[in-house]
C-alpha positions, 0 to 999 in steps of 0.5 A, a space after each residue: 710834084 704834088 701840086 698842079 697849078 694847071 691840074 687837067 681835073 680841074 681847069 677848063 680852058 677857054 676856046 673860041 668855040 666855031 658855033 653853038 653845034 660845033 663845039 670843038 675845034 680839030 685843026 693841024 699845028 705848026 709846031 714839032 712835037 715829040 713825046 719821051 718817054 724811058 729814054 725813047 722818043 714815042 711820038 715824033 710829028 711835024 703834023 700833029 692834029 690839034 684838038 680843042 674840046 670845050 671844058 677839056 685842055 688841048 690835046 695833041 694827037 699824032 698819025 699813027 706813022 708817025 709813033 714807035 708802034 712797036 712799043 704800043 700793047 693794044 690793052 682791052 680798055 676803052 671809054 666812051 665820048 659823046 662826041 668822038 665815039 669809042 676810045 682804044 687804048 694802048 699801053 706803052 712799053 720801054 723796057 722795064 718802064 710801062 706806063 699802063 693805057 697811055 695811048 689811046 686812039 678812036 678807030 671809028 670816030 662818031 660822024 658829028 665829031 673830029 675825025 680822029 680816025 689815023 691818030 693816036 694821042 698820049 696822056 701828058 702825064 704819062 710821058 717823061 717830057 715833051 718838046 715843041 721844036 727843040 724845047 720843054 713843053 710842060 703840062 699840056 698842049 698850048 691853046 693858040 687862041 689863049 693870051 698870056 701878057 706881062 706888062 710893067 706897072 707902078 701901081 701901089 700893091 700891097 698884099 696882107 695877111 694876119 694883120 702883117 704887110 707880107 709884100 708892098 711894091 710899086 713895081 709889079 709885073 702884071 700878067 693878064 692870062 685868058 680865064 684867069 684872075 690877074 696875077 700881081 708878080 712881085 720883086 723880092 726886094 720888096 717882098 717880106 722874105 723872112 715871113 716866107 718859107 721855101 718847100 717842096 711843092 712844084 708844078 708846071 703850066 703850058 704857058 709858063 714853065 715850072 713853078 716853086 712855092 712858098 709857105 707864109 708863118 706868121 706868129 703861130 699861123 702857117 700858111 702852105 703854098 701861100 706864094 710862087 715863082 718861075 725860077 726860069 719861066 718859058 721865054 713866052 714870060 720871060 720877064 717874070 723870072 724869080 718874082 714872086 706872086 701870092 695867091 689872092 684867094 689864100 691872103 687875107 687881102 690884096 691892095 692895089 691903089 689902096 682899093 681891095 681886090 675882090 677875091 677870086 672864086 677859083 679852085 685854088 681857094 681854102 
């Protein structure tokens, strides 16, 4: 997969932070979760620590009794955090499948940070899949205190580029997700298919699932990853299975009740 919709580089989760000295949140999780990886299961907790870090995506961290230590090699790497102190790292083993300072862990934590003492945390990335309960969790822990919601609507959008209508509909899905701009999920039925080409390009979002993408050509313009759609979405927005929504920051205008959406300032912007 070469394109991240939620690359963990790039996007900075909103959190409820507690108080302007305390700026991050280490709370325990309800959820099972369990990380694979070459045909093992690395981490398997129903006690997972959550940690949320303002400007960082969620992490999980799992009690080391509760990780195959046995397929941990101590490394000499490390880094440093202002808040949690001096990180250990491991790297994982399975056979002949390695994955190089996958694991890491802060053995003496700072005493105004988490106490992360005990716990082990995975990079996502790393790992082959992960799973909350008995299903696929993509890109990164989930935030409890971020809102994703699809609401039906007749509103007239309308979506153009090169002077050509790529989409018209007065029957989107529109879903609001915390931080985000809103996305206009379209029916293909009133979507300018011919004008769209199917690629390569895939990526996963925590709270949706893993996305395909389109390109647009229109006379000698070629426009990549221009569209995207959740063939099968994540039960949270099940509703939005194989519509398709353009990025408003790629499109040279987006309609909604015949006003023009004002474009979004977002990474995803050419």
């Amino acid at each position: 997969m070469d394109f991240h919709l939620e690359d963990i580089n790039l996007i900075k989760s909103p959190l409820i932070v507690p108080s302007p000295s305390q700026q991050y949140r280490w709370e325990p999780s309800p959820r099972r979760v369990r990380a694979m990886f070459g045909g093992e299961t690395i981490a398997d907790s129903t006690h997972v620590m959550l940690l949320l870090e303002v400007a960082h995506l969620p992490v999980y961290y799992f009690p080391w009794a509760n990780v195959q230590g046995h397929l941990l090699e101590r490394t000499d790497y490390t880094t440093e955090s202002p808040l949690k102190g001096t990180a250990s790292y491991w790297t994982v083993r399975v056979g002949d499948r390695v994955a190089e300072n996958a694991a890491w862990s802060y053995e003496t934590p700072l005493p105004d940070g988490p106490d992360l003492s005990g716990y082990v945390a995975l990079y996502w990335t790393e790992m082959d899949t992960w799973y909350e309960e008995d299903e696929r969790a993509f890109a990164h822990a989930r935030d409890p205190y971020k809102l994703v919601d699809i609401r039906q609507s007749t509103r007239h959008v309308r979506i153009e580029l090169e002077g050509e209508t790529l989409a018209e509909t007065h029957r989107p899905k529109l879903l609001f997700e915390t931080g985000m701009p809103v996305r206009y999920y379209i029916p293909r039925e009133d979507v300018r298919m011919n004008l769209l080409e199917p690629g390569e390009t895939h990526s996963q979002c925590a709270y949706k699932g893993e996305a395909s993408y389109y390109s647009a050509r229109i006379g000698e313009r070629f426009l990549g990853n221009v569209a995207w759609y959740y063939p099968e979405p994540l039960a949270l927005v099940a509703p939005i299975a194989n519509l398709i929504a353009f990025f408003q920051e790629r499109v040279d205008a987006v309609f909604v009740d015949d006003e023009q959406v004002e474009r979004p300032q977002t990474q995803w912007a050419r």
